[in-house]
N, C-alpha and C positions, 0 to 999 in steps of 0.2 A: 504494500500500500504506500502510492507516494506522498509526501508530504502535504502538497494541497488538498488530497481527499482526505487527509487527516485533519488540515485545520477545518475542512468543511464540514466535517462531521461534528468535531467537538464543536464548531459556531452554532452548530443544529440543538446539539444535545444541549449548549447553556439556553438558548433559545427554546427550546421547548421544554427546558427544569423551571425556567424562569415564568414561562406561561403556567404549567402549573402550579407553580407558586403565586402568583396572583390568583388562578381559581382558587387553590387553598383558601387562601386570605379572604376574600370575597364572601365563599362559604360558609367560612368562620365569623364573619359582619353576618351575614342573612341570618343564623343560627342564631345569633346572640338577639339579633333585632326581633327574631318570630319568640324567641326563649320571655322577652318583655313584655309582648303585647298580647301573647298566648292566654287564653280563657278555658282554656278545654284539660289544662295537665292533673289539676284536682281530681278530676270526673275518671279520668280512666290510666289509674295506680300500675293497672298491674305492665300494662307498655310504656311508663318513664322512662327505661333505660335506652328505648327505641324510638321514643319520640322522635317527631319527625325534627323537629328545631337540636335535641342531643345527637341526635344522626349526625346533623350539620355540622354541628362544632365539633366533634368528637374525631370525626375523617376529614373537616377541612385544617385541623391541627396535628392529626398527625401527616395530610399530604405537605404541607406549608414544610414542617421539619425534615421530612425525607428527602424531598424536593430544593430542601435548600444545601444540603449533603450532594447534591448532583449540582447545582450550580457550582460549587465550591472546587468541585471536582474535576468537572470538564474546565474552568478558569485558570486552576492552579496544576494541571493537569499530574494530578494524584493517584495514585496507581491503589493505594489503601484506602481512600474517599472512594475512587469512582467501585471498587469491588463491593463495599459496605451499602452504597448504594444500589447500587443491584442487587446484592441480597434483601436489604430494607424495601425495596419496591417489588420485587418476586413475591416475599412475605404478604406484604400488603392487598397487592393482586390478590394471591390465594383468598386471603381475608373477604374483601370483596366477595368472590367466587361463591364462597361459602355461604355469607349471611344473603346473599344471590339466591340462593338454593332452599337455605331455611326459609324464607318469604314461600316462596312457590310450595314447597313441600308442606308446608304448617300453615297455609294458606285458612284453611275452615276452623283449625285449634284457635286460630287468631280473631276471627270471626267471633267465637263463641266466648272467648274472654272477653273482647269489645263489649259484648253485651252485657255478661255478668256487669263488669265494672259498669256499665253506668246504670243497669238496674240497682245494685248496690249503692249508688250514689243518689238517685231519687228517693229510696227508702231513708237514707240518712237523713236528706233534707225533711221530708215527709214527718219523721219521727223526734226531731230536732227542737227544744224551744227557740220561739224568735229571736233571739241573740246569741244562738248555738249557730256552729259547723259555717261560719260568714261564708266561709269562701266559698264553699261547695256548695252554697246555696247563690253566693254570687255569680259563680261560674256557671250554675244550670240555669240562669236566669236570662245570663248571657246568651248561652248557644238555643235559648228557645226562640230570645229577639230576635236573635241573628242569622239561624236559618230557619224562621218562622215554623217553628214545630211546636209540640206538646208531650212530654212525655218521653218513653224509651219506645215504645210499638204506638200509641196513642193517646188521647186525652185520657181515657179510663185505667192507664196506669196511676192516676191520681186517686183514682176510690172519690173522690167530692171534693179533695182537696186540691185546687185547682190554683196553683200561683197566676197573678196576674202578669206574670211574663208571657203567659200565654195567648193572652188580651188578641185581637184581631182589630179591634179599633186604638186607636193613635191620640191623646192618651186615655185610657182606661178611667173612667173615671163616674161610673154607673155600678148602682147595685150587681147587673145582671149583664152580662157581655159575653160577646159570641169566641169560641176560643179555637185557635189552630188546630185541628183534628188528625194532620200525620204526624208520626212518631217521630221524635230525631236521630234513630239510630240508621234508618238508609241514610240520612242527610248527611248524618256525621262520618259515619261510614265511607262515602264519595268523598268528603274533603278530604281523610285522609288517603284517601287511592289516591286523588291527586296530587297530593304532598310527594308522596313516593312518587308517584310516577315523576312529577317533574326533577326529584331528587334521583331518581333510578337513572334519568334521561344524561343527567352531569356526570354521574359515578360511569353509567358507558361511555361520554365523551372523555373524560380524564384517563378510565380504563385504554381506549386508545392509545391516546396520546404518550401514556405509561410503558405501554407495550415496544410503541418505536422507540423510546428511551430506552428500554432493556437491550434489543437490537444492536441501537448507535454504541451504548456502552461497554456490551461485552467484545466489539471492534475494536473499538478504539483501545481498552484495555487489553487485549490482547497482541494488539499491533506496540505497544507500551514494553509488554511482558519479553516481545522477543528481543528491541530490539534494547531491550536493560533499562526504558526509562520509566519515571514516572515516580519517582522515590526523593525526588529533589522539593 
């Protein structure tokens, strides 16, 4: 390999460590920002560690740090950087892969937790005195305005007791008002497919772009290895 297609390649590889290092970063702002304004993590316990906003920040911190191991690398051109590298991005891949797999495979287990957790969470509020469980009565208050629902399957998971989040008129302010009738467990349910999916759509673009870097890397380390450098 002669030397131009070696600086072309390492220009590629800082060049696309470097993009994904902005997606990192990026991903780790969107996380942090949905982690703030998020209404929904109260309601449904038992997938916090999956949320979709801890997804974010969780893989856009550790692509930021792997990613910046390859910048460093292809730059300084590091023969112990860029291998750690590609092991820490192989790793990651896999990881990927994996929790790839659990989604699709555990697809209906995840369903049926979805709904425990916020039937559980309605009975809380349900059973609660009025200065009990704020949040989780804040939060289910919330996702009923918000996508105009009532309930986990319907208004009649209330038994009569009928929070005026469910109001259909703007503001509620009558004995007697007509109340949102679908449940918000499709509803809620859709937002989060979309969550994922628009979060599945960046982990495939980044997975790309990962993969050429694996490629460019074990080249150019290799080309490194024969001819003794990359230790300076």
């Amino acid at each position: 390999m002669n030397h131009s297609c070696v600086n072309c390649l390492k220009t590629m590889l800082i060049h696309l460590n470097f993009l994904c290092w902005l997606c990192g970063a990026f991903v780790v702002a969107f996380g942090e920002f949905q982690m703030m304004h998020s209404r929904f993590a109260s309601l449904i316990t038992t997938f916090w560690p999956i949320y979709p906003a801890n997804t974010l920040v969780v893989t856009g911190t550790i692509v930021t740090c792997v990613c910046y191991v390859g910048v460093l690398g292809g730059m300084k051109e590091n023969r112990c950087m860029l291998i750690s590298f590609f092991v820490l991005l192989f790793i990651l891949m896999l990881v990927e892969l994996a929790m790839a797999c659990v989604f699709l495979v555990y697809s209906r287990e995840i369903d049926t937790y979805f709904e425990r957790d916020l039937m559980r969470s309605l009975e809380i509020y349900r059973q609660s005195s009025p200065e009990g469980n704020k949040t989780i009565k804040d939060d289910f208050d919330a996702v009923q305005h918000l996508f105009r629902c009532c309930g986990v399957h319907g208004v009649a998971d209330w038994k009569g007791d009928i929070p005026i989040s469910c109001c259909i008129n703007n503001p509620c302010n009558t004995l007697t008002f007509t109340n949102w009738e679908e449940g918000c467990l499709f509803k809620l349910r859709n937002w989060f497919a979309r969550n994922y999916v628009s979060t599945g759509a960046g982990v495939v673009t980044m997975f790309i772009i990962q993969f050429i870097c694996l490629c460019i890397t074990i080249s150019i380390f290799c080309h490194f290895k024969r001819r003794g450098l990359g230790y300076q």
